[in-house]
Every structure is written in C-alpha cells, then in structure tokens.
C-alpha positions as CSV (number, residue, x, y, z in Angstrom):
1,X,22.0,-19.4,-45.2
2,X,18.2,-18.6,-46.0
3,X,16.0,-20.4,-48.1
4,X,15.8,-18.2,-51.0
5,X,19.3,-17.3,-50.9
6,X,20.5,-21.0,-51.4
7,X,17.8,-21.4,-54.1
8,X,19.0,-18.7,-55.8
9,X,22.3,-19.6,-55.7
10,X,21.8,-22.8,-56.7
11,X,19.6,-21.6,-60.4
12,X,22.4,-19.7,-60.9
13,X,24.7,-22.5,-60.9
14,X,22.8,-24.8,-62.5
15,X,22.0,-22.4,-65.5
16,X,26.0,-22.3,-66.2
17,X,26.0,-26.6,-67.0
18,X,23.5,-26.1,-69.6
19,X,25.3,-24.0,-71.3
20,X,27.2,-24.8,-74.5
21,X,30.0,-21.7,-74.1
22,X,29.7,-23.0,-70.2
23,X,33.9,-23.2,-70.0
24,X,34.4,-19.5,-70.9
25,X,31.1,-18.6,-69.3
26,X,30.3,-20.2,-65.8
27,X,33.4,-18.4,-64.4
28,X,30.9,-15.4,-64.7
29,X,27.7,-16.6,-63.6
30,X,30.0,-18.4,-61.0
31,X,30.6,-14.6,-59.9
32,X,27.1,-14.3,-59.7
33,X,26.2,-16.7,-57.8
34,X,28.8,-15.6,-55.1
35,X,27.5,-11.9,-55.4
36,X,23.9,-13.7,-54.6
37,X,24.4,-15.5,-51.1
38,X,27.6,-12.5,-50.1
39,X,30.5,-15.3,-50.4
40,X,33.7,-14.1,-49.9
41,X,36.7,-15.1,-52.0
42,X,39.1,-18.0,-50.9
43,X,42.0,-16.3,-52.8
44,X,42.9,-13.0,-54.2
45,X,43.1,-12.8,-58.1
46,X,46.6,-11.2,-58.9
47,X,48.1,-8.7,-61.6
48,X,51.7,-8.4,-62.0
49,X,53.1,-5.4,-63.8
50,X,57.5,-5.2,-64.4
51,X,58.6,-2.5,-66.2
52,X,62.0,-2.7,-67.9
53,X,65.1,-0.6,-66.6
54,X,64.9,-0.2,-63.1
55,X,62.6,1.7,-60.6
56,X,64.6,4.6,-59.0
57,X,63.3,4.8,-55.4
58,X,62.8,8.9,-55.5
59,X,59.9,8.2,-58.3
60,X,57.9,6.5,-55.6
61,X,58.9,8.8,-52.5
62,X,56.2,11.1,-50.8
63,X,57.3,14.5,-51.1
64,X,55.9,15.5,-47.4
65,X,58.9,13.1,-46.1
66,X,62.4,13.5,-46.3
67,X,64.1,11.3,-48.3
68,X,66.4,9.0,-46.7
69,X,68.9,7.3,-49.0
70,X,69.7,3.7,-48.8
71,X,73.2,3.5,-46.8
72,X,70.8,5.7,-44.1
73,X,68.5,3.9,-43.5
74,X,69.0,1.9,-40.1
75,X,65.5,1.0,-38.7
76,X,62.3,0.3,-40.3
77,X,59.9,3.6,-40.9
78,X,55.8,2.8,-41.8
79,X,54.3,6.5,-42.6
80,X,50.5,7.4,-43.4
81,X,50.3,7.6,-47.6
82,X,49.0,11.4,-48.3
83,X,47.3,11.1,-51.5
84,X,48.1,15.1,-51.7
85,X,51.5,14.2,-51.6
86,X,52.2,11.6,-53.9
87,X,54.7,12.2,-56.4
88,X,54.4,12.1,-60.1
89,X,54.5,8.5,-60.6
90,X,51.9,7.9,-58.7
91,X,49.4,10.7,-59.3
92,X,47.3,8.4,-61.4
93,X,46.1,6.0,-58.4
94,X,45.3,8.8,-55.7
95,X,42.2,7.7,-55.6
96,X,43.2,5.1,-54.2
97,X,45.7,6.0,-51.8
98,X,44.1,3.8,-48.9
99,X,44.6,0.8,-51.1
100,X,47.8,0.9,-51.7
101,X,51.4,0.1,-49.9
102,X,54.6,1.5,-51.1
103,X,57.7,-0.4,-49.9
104,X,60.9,0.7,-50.3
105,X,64.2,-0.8,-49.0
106,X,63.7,-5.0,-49.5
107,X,67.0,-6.4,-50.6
108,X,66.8,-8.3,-54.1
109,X,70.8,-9.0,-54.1
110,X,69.8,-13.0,-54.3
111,X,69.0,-12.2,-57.9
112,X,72.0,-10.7,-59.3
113,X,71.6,-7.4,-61.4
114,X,72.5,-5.8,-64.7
115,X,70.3,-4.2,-67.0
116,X,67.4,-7.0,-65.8
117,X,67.2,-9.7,-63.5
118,X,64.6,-11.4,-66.2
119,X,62.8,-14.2,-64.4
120,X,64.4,-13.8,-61.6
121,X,62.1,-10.8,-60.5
122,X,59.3,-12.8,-60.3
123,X,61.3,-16.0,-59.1
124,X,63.6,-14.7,-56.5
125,X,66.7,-16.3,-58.2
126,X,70.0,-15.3,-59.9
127,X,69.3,-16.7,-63.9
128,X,73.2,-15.1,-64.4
129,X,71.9,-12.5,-67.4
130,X,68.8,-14.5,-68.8
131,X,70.4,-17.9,-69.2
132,X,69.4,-20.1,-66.4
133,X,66.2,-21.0,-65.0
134,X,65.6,-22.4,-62.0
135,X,62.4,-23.2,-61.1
136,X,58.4,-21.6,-61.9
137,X,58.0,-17.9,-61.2
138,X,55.7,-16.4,-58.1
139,X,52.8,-15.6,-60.9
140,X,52.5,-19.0,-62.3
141,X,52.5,-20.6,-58.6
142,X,50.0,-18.6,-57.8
143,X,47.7,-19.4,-60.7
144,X,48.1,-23.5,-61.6
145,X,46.3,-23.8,-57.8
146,X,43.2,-21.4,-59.1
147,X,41.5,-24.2,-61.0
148,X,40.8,-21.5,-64.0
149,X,41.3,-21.9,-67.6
150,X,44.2,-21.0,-67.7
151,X,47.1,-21.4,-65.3
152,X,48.7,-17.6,-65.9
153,X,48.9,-15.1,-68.4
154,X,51.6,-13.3,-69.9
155,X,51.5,-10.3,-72.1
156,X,54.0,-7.3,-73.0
157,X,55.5,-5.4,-75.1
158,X,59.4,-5.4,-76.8
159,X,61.8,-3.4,-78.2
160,X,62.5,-6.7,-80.6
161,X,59.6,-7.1,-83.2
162,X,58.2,-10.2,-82.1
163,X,54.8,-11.6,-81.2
164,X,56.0,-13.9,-78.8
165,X,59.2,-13.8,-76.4
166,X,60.2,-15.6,-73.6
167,X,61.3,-13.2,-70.8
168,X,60.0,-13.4,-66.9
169,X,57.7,-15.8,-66.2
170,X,58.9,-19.6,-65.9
171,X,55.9,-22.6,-65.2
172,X,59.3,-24.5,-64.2
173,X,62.9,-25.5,-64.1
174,X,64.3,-24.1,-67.9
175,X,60.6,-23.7,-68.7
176,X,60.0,-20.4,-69.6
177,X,56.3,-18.8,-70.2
178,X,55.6,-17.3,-73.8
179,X,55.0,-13.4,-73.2
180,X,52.4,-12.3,-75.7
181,X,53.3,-9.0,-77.5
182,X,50.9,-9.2,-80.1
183,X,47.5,-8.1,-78.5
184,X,46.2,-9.2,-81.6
185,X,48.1,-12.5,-81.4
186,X,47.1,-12.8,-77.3
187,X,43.7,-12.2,-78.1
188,X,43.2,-15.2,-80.6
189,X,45.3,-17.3,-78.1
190,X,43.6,-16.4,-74.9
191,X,39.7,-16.4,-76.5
192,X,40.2,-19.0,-79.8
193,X,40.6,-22.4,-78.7
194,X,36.5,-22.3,-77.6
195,X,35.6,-22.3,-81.4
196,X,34.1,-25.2,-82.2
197,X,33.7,-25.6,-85.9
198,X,35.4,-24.7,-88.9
199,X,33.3,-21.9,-89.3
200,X,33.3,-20.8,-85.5
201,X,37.5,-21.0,-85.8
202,X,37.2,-18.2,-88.4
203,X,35.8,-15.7,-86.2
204,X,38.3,-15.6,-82.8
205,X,35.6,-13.3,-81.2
206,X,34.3,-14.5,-77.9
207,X,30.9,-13.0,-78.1
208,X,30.3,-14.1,-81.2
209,X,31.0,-17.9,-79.9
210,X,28.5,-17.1,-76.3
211,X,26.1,-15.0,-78.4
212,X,23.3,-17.8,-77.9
213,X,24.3,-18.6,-74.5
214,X,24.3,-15.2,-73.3
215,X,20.9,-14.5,-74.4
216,X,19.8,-17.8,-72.8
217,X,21.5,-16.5,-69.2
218,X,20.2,-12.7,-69.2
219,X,16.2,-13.9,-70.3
220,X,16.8,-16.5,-67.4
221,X,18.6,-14.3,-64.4
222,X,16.2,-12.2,-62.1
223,X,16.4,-8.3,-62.7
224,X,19.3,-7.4,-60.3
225,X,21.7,-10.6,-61.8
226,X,20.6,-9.2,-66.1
227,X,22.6,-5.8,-64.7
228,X,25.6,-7.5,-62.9
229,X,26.1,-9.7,-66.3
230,X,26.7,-6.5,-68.2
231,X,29.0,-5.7,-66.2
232,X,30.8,-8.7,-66.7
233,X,30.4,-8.2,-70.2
234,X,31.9,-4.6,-70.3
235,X,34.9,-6.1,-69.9
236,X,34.6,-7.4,-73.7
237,X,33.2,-4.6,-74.8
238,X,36.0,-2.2,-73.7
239,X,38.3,-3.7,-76.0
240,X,36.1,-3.1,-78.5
241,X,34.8,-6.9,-79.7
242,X,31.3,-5.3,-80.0
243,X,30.3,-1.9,-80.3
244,X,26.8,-2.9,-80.2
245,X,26.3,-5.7,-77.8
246,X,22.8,-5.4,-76.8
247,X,21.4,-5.2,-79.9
248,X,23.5,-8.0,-81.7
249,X,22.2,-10.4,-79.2
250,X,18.3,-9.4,-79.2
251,X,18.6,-10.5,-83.2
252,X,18.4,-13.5,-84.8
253,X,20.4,-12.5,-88.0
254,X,23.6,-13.2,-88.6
255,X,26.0,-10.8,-86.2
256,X,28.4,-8.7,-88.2
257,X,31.9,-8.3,-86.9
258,X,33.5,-5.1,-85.7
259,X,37.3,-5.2,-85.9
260,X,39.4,-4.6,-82.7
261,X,40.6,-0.9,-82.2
262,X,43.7,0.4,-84.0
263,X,46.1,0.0,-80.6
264,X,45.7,-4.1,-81.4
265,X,47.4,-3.3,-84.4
266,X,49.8,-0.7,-83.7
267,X,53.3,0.0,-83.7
268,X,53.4,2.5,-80.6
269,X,54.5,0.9,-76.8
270,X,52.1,3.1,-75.6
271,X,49.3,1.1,-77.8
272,X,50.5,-2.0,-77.1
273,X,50.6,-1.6,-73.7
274,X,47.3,-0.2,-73.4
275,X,45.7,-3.0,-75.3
276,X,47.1,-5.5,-72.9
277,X,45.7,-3.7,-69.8
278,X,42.4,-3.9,-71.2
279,X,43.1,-8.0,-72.3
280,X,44.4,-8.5,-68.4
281,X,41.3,-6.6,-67.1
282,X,39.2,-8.8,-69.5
283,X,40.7,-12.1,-68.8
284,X,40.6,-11.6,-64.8
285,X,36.7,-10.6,-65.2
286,X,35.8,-14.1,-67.5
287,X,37.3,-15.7,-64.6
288,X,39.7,-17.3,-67.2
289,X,42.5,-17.3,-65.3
290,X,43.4,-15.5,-61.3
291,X,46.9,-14.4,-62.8
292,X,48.2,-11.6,-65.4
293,X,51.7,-10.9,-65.7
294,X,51.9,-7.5,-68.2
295,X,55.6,-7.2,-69.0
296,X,56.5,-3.8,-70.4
297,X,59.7,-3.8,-71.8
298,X,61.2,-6.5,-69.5
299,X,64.7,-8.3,-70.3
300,X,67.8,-7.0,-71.5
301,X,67.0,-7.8,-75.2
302,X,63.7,-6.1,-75.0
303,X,63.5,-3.2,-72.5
304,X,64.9,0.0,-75.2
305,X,61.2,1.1,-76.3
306,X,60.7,4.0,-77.3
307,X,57.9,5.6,-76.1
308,X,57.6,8.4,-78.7
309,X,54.2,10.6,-77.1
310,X,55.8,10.8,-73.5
311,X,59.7,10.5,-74.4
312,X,62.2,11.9,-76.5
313,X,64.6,9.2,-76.2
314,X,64.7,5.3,-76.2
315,X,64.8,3.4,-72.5
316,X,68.3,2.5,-72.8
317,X,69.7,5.7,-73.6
318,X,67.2,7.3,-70.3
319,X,68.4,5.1,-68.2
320,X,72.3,5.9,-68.2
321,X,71.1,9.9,-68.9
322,X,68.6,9.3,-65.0
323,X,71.8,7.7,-63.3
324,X,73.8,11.3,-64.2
325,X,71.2,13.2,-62.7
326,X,69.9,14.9,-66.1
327,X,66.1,16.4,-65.3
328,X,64.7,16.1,-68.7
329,X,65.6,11.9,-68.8
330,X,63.8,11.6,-65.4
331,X,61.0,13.6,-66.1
332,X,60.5,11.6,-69.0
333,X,60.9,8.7,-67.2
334,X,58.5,10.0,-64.6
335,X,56.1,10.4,-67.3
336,X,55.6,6.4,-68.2
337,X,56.0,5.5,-64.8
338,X,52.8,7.7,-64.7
339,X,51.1,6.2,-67.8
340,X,51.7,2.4,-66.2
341,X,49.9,4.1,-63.5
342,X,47.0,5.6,-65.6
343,X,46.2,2.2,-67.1
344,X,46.1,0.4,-63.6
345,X,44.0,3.1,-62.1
346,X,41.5,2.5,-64.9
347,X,41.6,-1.5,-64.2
348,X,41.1,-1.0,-60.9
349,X,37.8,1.3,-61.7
350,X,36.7,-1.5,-64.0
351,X,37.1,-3.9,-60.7
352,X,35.1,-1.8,-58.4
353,X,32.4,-1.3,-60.8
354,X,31.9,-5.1,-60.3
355,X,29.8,-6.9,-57.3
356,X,31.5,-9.8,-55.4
357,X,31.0,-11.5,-52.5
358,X,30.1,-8.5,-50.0
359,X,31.8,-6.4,-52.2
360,X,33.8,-5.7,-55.6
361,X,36.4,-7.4,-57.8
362,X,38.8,-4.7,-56.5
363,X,37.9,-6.3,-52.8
364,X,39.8,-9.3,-54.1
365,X,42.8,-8.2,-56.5
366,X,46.0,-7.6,-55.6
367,X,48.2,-5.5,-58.2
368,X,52.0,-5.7,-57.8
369,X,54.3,-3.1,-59.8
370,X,58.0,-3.5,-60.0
371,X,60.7,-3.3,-62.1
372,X,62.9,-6.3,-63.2
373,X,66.3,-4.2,-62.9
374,X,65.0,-3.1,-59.2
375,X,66.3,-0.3,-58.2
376,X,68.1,1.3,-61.8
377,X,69.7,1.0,-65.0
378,X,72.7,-1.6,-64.3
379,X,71.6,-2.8,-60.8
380,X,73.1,-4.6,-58.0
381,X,69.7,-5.6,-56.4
382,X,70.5,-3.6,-53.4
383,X,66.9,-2.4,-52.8
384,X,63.7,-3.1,-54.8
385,X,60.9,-1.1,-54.8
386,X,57.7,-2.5,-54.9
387,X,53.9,-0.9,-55.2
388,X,51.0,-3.1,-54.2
389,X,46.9,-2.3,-54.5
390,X,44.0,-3.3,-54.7
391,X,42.4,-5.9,-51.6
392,X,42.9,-8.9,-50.2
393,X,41.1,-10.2,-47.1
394,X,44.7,-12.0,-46.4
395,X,46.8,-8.5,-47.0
396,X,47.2,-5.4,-45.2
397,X,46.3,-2.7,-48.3
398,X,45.9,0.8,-46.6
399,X,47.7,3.3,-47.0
400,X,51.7,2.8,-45.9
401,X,54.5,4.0,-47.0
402,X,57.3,1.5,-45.5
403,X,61.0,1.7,-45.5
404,X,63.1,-0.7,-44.6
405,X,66.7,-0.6,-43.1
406,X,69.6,-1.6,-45.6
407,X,71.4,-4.5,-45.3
408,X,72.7,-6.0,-42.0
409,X,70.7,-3.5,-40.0
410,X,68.1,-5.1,-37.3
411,X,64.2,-5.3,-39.7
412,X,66.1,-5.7,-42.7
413,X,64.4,-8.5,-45.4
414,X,64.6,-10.1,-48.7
415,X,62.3,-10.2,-51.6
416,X,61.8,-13.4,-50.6
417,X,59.4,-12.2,-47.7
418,X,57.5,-10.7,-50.8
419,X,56.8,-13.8,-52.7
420,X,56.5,-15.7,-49.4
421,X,53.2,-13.0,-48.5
422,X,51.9,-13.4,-51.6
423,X,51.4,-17.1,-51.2
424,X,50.1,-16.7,-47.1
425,X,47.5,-14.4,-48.8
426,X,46.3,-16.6,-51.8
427,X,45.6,-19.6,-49.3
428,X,49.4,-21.6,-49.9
429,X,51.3,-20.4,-46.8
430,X,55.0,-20.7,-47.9
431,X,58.3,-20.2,-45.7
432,X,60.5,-19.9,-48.3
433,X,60.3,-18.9,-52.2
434,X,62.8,-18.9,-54.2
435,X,66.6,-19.1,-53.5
436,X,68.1,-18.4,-50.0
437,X,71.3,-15.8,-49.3
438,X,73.8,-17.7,-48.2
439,X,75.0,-16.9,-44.4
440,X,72.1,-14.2,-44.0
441,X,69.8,-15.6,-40.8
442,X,66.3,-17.1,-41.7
443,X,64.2,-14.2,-40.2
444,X,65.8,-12.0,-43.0
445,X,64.4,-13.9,-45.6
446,X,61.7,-16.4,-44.5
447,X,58.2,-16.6,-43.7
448,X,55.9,-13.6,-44.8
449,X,56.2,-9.8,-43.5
450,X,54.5,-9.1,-40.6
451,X,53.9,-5.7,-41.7
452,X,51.9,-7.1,-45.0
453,X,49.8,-10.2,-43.5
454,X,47.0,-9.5,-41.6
C-alpha cells in the first residue's frame, strides 16, 4: 500500500474514536476508510426476505423455458436468466438479471410443512407447527460473528395487531428473536438506546443525536470522502428523519424535528412493509448490524394480510383459491410477489449508489427471498424455491436459472446445502446446518452447492 493511501486511511479512522456518536457512526467512516485504500469485504452483509403462504414455483419460472413439474424432473438443468423473459414476479429486479440466481427444486421435507414451517425456514428443522425450537436460525448465525451493533435484525408485518411477535428467527435452542412490526416501534428500538441524556432519550432520532459529530467528520474529510458520507446519510434521509439535512447541520440553533412519513404509522401491509425495507436498507448502510430478516406475513397466526391496493382478498383465502387453479387469486398473488420485488430492487439501487472496497455495497450483499410454507398453501416441503441477489466475492450471482431433480434422483439436495453456502460465503465454512434426513446419503445434504460457491 502507498504512502498516502495508508495515511489516509489511517485519518479516517482515527477521526471515528473522537467522536462522541462514534458506536453508531464509525461503521460509516469505517466504510470510508475501506473505499480509501480499495479493501475488499471479508464477509457479505445479508438480507433475508420470507413471505407468508408458500412460493408456487410457476411465479418464478422463465416463460422462454418449458416448465417441467416436480415428479419430472430427473437431472439437474442450469439455464442463462433472460431478463426479457422473466415472469411477473420478477419484473421488478430485471435490472439486475446478471445478479441474481433462481433455484428451483431443493428438498425442504426436513422441515415439515403446513400453512408455515415458522423458524424452521431459516433453521432447517421441523418446529412441529411453531412449537419447538431447536437451535439459532441461519440469519442470526450469520450476524453474532459480524462484530456489529447488533447481532441481527428482525422486522415484519402481521395479520395479528401487534408490535412485536415471535415468528422465524431463533438466537438459540427455544429462544426465539422478537420480529418488529411496528416501524415505529423498530425504529426507536434499533436507533434509541444511543441517547444519552434525559433530554437526548426524548428525541429517538438518530441525526439529531450525530448532528455535532457529523458536522465535525464532513469539515474534516477531503472532498471526495464529504460526498460518499451523504451517501451514507441518504439512507436516513429516505425514511424521512430529516427533510432538510444539510441545512440543519450548517446551524447552530436548535434542530426542529420532522415526523416520520405516514407508512411508520399506518394500517396498510403494503405501508408497513415498505417502511421496513427502507429501516433494513438503513440499518445495513450504518453498519449497525450485517443481518436483516424482513418477515412479511410469516407464521401460521400471522400470514392472512390483506393487502387491500394489490388484492381483493386476504392471503389465507388466495392461497386455497391459487391451489384450485383460479386466475384472478394468482394474479393477485403475482402482484405482491411483485411488490416484495419492487422494494428490493430499490434497496439494491440504494447499495450500488454506495462506494466500497473496489466497488459498491451491492458488491457485498446477498439478498435471499423465500417463503416459509416453500412451495404453497399447506405444504409438504417437497421443493423450495429460493431467489438470491446481489454479490458476494464467496457466491456465484450471475444469471442462472437452476433446477434440480426431485427426490431420490442422482444431483438431488436439501436446503441444508443452502444454509451450509451461506456460511462458506460469509467466511464460517459449515458441513452441516441444521437437522439431517434420516437414511438420505451425506452428499444430498452436506457441505455447500457446488453450483453456488465459487
């Protein structure tokens, strides 16, 4: 490393430790300071999104390809993705068709089935309808080794009018993870605890708490660093915590506080859930935490939302009306499959308008969609469809549509292999996640997929 680069990387970290916000600010300048000398990521960050009441495999299939239905399926296929030819679940992110993989076909029987496998989506386990579980989920593994803030976080949305449930993510053996479907409530939980006086506690806004230190960092960083901060800072201001940034901090007078936008408050899914995709986008640019689980609708007690602008009808109700085959129920489901979509393509822009390393924020997040009932209302588990995207120097993110062969034929796999790729690409290689299917052979369900792992 040059000279210059190491003594700039170096002001840059030293200007974090003399900050008195330093906790929830130094994971940016920490960014920075990568950006400066071109330092890759160790890890990937990651972004879990379930949605409630099962996945049906035809919402994800190319329509250039035949479709080839499960009990068909006897060797693994890998096909080009056509971002032409994506269906209507996927329109959203076509941009970004050569970051994304589309796997159809893994077996998730280890986890049972019904109208949600609960934490067992993200734990690769059989919790027998919500009531046992048996050990932490993939997303909170993945985040206690990040050395962040905060381990994991969990937000969603419910059918049940809570602001806090306890549905699919687990830091443990019968410990499960509070889901946060207040934004409001997430908010203050997530950016509250740095308030440091009675008066400071008062005002749960996190820019009101840095306001000082921010002005500090931007008069002290070189040109090029003052514009990357912003960006960093974006992230707060697209959920509407300041309206008026720049000029809030260039006074000395007391700053004024501007209310979060009506979807923190609201009543409608689609709100909610759009609130929460700005909060994960938020939290992963602080550096707070390397781990968002967004839970929309997930659990049998929570998953019949009505999503009243893209549906005529409640989830439950859809979901027995798409098993009979009626068009309107699937193009309504089709329609917040696509919406899930919309939100993460607009996370995802956020990400690559970021510098890191050699490259963006997007370089170094993986995004993982499912759903916890796999495959449909009332599942057996018998295939899970998954959609990855984003980057990961550890994960191959370009373009695939893969099928793999149903049980008992020769490539078959487990979700297990899932989880287990996750961890090779995050830096903890792992042979086996989560519990094993008795008197199935270890290749089916062990060690990562080759077709995944660079």
């Amino acid at each position: 490393m040059n000279q210059p680069l190491q003594a700039r990387r170096k002001f840059l970290k030293s200007l974090s430790l003399g900050l008195g916000g330093a906790t929830y600010l130094a994971p940016m300048l920490g960014n920075l300071a990568l950006a400066a000398e071109g330092v890759e990521r160790k890890s990937p960050r990651f972004l879990f999104v379930l949605e409630g009441n099962g996945l049906p495999p035809a919402q994800l299939h190319p329509r250039n390809l035949p479709f080839v239905v499960r009990e068909d399926r006897k060797q693994l296929a890998v096909h080009p993705l056509d971002a032409d030819q994506l269906p209507t679940s996927l329109k959203p992110v076509e941009k970004y068709t050569n970051r994304m993989v589309v796997m159809q076909g893994i077996n998730g029987e280890v986890c049972g089935g019904g109208h949600s496998t609960s934490h067992g989506a993200l734990g690769a386990y059989n919790t027998r309808d919500g009531k046992v579980i048996h050990d932490a989920t993939i997303d909170n593994v993945l985040g206690r080794h990040a050395n962040t803030v905060f381990d994991h976080v969990v937000l969603g949305i419910s059918a049940q009018d809570r602001d806090v449930v306890f549905n699919c993510s687990a830091t443990g053996p019968g410990q499960s993870a509070a889901t946060f479907c207040s934004p409001e409530a997430a908010y203050k939980r997530i950016f509250g605890p740095i308030a440091a006086s009675n008066t400071t506690r008062e005002q749960t806004y996190l820019l009101d708490y840095l306001k000082d230190d921010i002005r500090v960092a931007r008069s002290s960083l070189p040109a090029a660093e003052k514009g990357k901060l912003d960006l960093y800072l974006d992230a707060y201001e697209n959920i509407q915590v300041r309206n008026q940034r720049v000029k809030q901090l260039a006074s000395t007078k007391k700053v004024e506080l501007t209310e979060p936008s009506d979807r923190f408050g609201s009543e409608l899914p689609e709100d909610r859930l759009d609130a929460h995709f700005e909060l994960a986008t938020q939290t992963l640019v602080a550096g707070l935490t390397d781990v968002v689980t967004i839970a929309s609708g997930v659990g049998f007690r929570h998953f019949n939302i009505q999503f009243s602008k893209l549906a005529s009808q409640s989830k439950h109700p859809m979901g027995h009306a798409v098993i009979g085959g009626d068009k309107t129920a699937i193009a309504e489901a089709e329609a917040i499959r696509a919406y899930h979509f919309q939100l993460i393509a607009r996370t995802m822009d956020r990400l690559a308008a970021i510098p890191e390393g050699n490259g963006t924020m997007l370089d170094n997040t993986v995004i993982v969609y499912l759903s916890d009932a796999a495959d449909k209302h009332h599942t057996q588990c018998l295939e899970w469809p998954y959609v990855l995207l984003g980057g990961s120097p550890g994960l191959k993110l370009d373009g695939r549509y893969i099928v793999y062969p149903a049980r008992e034929n020769p490539g078959w796999r487990t979700v297990n292999t899932i989880h287990n790729s996750l961890l090779h690409a995050a830096g903890l290689p792992a042979d086996s996640f989560g519990h094993l299917m008795a008197g199935v052979a270890d290749d089916v369900q062990k060690g990562p997929l080759e077709e995944l792992i660079v």
